[in-house]
C-alpha positions in Angstrom: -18.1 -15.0 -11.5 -18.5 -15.1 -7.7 -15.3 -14.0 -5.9 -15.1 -14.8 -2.0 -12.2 -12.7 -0.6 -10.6 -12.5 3.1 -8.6 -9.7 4.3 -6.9 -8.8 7.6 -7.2 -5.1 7.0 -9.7 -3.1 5.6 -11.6 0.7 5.7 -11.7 2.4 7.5 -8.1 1.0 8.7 -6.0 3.2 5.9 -3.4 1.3 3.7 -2.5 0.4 0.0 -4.2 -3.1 1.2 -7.5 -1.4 1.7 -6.9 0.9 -1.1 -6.1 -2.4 -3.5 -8.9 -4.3 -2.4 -12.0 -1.0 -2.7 -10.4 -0.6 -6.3 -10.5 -4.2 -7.4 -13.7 -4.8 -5.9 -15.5 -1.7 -7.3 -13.9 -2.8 -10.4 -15.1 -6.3 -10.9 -18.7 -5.1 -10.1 -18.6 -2.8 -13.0 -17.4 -5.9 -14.9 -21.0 -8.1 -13.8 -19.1 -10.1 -11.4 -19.9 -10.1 -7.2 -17.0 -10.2 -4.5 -17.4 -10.9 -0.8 -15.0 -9.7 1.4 -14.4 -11.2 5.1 -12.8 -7.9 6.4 -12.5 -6.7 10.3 -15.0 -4.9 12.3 -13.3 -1.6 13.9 -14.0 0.1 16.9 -15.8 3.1 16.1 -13.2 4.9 17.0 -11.3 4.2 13.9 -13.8 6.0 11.8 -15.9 5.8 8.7 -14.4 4.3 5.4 -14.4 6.3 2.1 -18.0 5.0 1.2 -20.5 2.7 3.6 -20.1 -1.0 3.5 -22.2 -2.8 1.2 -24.0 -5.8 1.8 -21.0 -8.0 0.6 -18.8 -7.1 3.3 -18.8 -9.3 5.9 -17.1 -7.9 8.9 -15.5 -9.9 11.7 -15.5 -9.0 15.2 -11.8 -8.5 16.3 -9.3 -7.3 18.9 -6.4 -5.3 18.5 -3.2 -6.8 17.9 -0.8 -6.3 20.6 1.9 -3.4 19.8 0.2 -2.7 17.0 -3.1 0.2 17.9 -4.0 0.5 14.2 -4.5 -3.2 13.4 -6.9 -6.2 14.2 -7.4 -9.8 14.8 -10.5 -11.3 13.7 -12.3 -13.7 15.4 -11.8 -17.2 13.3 -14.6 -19.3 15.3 -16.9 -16.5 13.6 -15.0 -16.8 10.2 -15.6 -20.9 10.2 -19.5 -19.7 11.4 -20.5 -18.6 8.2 -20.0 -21.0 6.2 -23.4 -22.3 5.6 -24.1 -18.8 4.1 -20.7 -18.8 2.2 -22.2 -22.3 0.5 -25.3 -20.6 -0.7 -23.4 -18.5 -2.8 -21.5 -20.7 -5.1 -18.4 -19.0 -4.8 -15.6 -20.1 -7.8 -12.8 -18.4 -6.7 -11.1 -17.2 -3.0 -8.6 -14.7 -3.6 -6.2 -14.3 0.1 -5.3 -10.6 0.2 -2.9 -10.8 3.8 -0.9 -13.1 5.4 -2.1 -13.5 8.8 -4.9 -15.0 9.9 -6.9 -14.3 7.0 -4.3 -17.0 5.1 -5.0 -19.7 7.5 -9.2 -19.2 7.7 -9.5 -18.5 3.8 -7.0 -22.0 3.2 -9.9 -23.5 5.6 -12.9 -22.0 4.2 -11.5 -23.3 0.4 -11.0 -26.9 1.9 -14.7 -26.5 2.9 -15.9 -25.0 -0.4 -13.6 -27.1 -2.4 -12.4 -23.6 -3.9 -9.1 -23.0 -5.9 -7.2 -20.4 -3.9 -5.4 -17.0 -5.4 -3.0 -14.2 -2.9 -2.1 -11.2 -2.9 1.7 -10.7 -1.6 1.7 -7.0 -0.3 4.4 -7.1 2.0 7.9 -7.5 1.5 8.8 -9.5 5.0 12.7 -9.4 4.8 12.8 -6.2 4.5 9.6 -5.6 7.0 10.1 -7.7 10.1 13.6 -6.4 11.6 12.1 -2.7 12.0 9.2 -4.6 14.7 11.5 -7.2 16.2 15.0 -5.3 16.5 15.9 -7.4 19.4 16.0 -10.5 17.4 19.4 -10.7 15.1 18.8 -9.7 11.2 20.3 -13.0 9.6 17.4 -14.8 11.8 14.2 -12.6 11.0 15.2 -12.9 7.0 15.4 -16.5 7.8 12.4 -16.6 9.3 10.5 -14.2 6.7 11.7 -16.3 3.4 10.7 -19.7 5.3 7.4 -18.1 6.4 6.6 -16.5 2.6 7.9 -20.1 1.1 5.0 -22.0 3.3 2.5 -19.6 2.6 3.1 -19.1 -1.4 3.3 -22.9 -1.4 -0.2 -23.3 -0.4 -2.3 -21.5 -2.9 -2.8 -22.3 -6.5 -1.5 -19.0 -8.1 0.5 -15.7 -6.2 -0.3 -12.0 -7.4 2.7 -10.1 -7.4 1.9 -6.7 -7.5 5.4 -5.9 -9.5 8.4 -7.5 -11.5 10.9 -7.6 -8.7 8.7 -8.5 -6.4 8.3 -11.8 -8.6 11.8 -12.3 -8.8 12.3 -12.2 -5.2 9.7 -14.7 -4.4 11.2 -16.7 -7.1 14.5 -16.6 -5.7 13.1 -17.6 -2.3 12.1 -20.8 -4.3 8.9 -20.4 -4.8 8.0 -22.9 -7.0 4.0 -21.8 -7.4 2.1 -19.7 -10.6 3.4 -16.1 -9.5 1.4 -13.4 -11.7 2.5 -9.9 -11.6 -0.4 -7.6 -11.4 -0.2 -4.3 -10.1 -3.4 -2.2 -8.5 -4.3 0.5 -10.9 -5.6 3.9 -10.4 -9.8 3.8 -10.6 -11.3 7.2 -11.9 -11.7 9.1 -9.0 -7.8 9.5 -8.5 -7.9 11.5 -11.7 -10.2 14.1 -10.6 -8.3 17.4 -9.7 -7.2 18.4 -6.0 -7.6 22.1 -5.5 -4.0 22.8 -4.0 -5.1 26.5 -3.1 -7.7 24.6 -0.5 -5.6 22.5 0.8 -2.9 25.5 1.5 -5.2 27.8 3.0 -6.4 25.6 5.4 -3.1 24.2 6.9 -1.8 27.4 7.0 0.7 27.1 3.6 1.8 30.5 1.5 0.6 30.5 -1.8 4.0 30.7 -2.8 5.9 28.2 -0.1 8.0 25.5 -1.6 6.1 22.3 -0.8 7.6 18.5 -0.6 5.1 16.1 0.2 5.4 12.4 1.6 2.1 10.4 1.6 1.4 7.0 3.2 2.4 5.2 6.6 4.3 6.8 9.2 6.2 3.2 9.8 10.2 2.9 9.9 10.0 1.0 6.5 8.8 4.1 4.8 12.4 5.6 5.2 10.6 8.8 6.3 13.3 9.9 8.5 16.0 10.0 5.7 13.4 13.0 4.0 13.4 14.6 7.2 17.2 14.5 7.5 17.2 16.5 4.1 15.2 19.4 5.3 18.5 21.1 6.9 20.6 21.5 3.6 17.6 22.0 1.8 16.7 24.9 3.9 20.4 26.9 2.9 19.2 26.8 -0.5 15.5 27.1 -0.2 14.9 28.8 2.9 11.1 28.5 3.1 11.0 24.9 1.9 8.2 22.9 3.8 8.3 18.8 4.1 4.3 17.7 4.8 4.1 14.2 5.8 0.6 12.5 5.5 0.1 9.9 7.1 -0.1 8.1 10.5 1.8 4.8 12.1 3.9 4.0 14.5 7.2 5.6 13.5 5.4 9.2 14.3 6.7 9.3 17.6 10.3 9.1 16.2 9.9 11.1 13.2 8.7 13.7 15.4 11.3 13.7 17.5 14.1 13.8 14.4 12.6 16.9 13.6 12.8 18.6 17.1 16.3 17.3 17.2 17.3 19.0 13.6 15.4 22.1 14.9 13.3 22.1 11.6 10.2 22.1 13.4 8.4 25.3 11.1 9.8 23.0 8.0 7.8 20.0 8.6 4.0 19.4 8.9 2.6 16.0 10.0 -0.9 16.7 8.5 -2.1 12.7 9.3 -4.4 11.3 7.4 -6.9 12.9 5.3 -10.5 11.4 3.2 -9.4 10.6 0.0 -11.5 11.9 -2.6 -11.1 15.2 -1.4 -8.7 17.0 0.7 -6.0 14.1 -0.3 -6.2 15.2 -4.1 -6.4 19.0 -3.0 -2.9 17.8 -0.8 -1.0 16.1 -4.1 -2.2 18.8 -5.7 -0.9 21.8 -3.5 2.7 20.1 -3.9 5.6 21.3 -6.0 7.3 17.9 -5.5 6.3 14.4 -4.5 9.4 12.9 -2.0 9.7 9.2 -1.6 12.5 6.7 -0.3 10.7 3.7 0.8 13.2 0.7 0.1 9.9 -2.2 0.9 7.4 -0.7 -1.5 5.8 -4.2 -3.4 4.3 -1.1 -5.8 4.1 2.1 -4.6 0.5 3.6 -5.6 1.5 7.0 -3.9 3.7 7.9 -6.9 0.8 7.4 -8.9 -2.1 9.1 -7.4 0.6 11.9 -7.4 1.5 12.0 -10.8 -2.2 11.8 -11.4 -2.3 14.8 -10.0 0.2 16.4 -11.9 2.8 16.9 -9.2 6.3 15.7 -10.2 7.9 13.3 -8.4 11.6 12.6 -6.6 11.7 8.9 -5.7 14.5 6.1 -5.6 13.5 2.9 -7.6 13.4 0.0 -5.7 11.1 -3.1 -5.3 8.2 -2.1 -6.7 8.6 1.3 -7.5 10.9 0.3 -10.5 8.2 -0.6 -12.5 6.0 2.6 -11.4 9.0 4.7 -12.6 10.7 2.6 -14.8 9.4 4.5 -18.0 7.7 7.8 -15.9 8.8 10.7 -17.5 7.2 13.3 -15.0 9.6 11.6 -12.3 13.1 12.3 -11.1 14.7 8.9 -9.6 17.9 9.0 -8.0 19.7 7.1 -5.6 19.0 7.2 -1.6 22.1 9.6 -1.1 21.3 12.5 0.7 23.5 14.9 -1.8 21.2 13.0 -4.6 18.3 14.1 -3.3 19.1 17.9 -2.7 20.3 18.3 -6.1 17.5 17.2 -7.8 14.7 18.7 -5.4 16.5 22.4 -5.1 16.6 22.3 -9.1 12.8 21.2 -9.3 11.7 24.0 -6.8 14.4 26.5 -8.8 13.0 25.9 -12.5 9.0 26.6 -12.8 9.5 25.6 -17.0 11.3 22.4 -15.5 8.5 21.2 -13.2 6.0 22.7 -15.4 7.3 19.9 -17.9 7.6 16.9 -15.4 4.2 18.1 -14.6 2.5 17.4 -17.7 4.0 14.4 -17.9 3.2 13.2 -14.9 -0.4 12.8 -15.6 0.7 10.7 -18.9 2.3 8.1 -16.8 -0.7 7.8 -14.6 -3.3 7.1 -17.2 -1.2 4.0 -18.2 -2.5 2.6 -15.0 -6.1 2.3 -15.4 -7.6 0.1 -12.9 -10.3 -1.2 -15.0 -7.6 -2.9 -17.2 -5.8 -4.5 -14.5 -9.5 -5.7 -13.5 -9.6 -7.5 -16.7 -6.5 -9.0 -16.0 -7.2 -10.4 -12.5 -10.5 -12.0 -13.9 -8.3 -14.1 -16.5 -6.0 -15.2 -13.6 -9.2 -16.5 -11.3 -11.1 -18.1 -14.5 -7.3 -19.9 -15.0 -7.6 -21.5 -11.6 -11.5 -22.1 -11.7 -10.2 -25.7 -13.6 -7.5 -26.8 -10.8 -7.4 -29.1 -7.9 -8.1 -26.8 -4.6 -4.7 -26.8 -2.9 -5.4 -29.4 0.1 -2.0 -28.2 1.3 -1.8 -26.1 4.5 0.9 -24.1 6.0 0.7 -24.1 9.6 -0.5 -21.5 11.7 2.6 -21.7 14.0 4.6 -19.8 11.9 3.3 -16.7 12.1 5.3 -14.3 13.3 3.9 -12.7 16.5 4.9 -9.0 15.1 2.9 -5.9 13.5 0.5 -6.9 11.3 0.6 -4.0 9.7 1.0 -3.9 6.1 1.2 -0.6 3.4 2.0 -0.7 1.1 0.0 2.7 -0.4 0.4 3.8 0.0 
């Protein structure tokens, strides 16, 4: 099967997007099968990827988004120019990984191709667009984000959902199209073991220092400031504790400030972000306890390359990370109350047998996620569509909200 996929983000832009999209791709070539992407080009500023591009990725030449440094817009003219390559290879399926402009040029480039069309829904927009557009009333942006996800879903022949109540909130939007739910699993690589010691020594850590760990996005949806805001009464029980946030976005600003104004700042450690096959495991790795409150997670693969690691986990459940943790027994979930949180993080750090336990388990839950099945499962959903109608509907370009384009989701 040929694949032709479209993406407004991509490596070396870091996200669960690009993260989703490396894994399913590397995936479906170890299955026989070829995928395009239509990704970006960066500045190279932004950096290398995890692995050079191969020749299957097509990038874009773009210009950053306004507001948003990390993020581009491609060029569509030079989407639309390639399609008498894109004819030549027979494509039988275009899968639509974002919402932005890659939705409107991949609906164009399947009405040209006469291609059924499958998307990704990463981003959880009512709970997304307030924290760019706080000048707008809330009532209006949810509005706005359920009438926006409605014309989008509508135009596709099948939605990926990458969890259960992700589903049922499109659903309950009204979306009346084929929603699958098919999470990104954890490829091979994730399972290779960090060396925390590494990691330790070269930021500086004590062997011994309690470590929490927060990886992903430094955006407002992450709820990174409500961690932060538990460092103080963590600190009169475990004096030495240590918060390391990974990561970079554009709540850093603000999160660094919430720490100079709790006076914590020798308990927190923005360490940005780091290649992933190496110093990222040897980061989960060097953790006694993965922290996470992010209410707008459509999955959450952060708790997994975590417990793939072995490092137990303290999350809420919400969104998507209900079906990560649902049956995880190497994780603690608890509500988002800071008293919640303290309790169950200050008897984690107190009780080695405890985590020792949660540890062992954790990598249990994370081999339940291989990618390579979920591989499997996406190829069923694209040879299901291969038979329809391409969807000649199109939702219209005007109502994209001019905000962030930034999506996570990884993290």
């Amino acid at each position: 099967m040929r694949i032709l996929m479209l993406s407004d983000v991509y490596f070396p832009r870091v996200n669960g997007v690009s993260t989703s999209i490396q894994t399913y791709r590397d995936d479906l070539l170890k299955l026989g099968h070829h995928c395009t992407l239509i990704a970006p080009a960066y500045p190279a500023s932004a950096g290398a990827g995890p692995a050079p591009d191969d020749a299957d990725i097509l990038r874009i030449s773009s210009r950053q988004v306004p507001r948003d440094p990390e993020d581009r817009l491609m060029r569509r003219a030079e989407i639309r120019a390639l399609l008498p390559q894109l004819r030549t290879r027979r494509f039988d399926v275009l899968h639509i990984q974002t919402p932005f402009l890659a939705h409107y040029a991949g609906l164009e480039l399947a009405r040209e191709l006469k291609l059924p069309v499958v998307e990704s829904y990463h981003t959880y927009f009512e709970h997304y667009l307030h924290h760019y557009m706080p000048f707008l009333p809330a009532g209006l942006m949810k509005a706005l984000a359920r009438r926006f996800t409605l014309s989008q879903c509508g135009a596709v022949n099948a939605v990926i959902s990458p969890s259960a109540p992700m589903a049922d909130a499109l659903r309950q939007y009204g979306v009346a199209t084929r929603i699958e739910v098919l999470p990104t699993g954890l490829p091979p690589s994730r399972f290779k073991s960090g060396v925390g010691a590494r990691f330790r020594a070269a930021r500086g850590i004590g062997a011994n220092r309690p470590m929490l760990l927060f990886v992903g996005r430094v955006a407002f949806e992450k709820n990174i400031d409500f961690l932060i805001r538990l460092v103080p009464a963590l600190r009169a029980q475990i004096p030495e504790v240590l918060l390391v946030v990974a990561g970079e976005g554009p709540a850093q600003a603000h999160c660094a400030q919430l720490v100079r104004q709790l006076g914590v700042e020798d308990h927190v450690q923005f360490v940005g972000y780091m290649e992933r096959d190496t110093e990222l495991l040897d980061c989960y790795k060097a953790a006694d306890a993965f922290v996470f409150a992010s209410r707008t997670e459509t999955q959450g693969l952060v708790l997994l390359e975590a417990m793939a690691q072995g490092t137990p986990v303290v999350s809420t459940a919400v969104m998507g990370t209900i079906d990560v943790l649902r049956e995880a027994q190497g994780a603690v979930v608890v509500p988002e109350s800071e008293a919640a949180f303290v309790a169950a993080i200050s008897a984690l750090l107190a009780g080695p047998e405890r985590r020792m336990d949660l540890s062992a388990h954790a990598k249990a839950d994370a081999e339940r996620w291989s990618s390579l099945a979920m591989a499997r499962r996406l190829l069923k959903l694209y040879e299901s569509v291969t038979d329809s109608r391409p969807v000649m509907q199109s939702s219209s370009i005007s109502q994209l909200p001019v905000v962030s384009r930034t999506q996570d989701r990884a993290a």
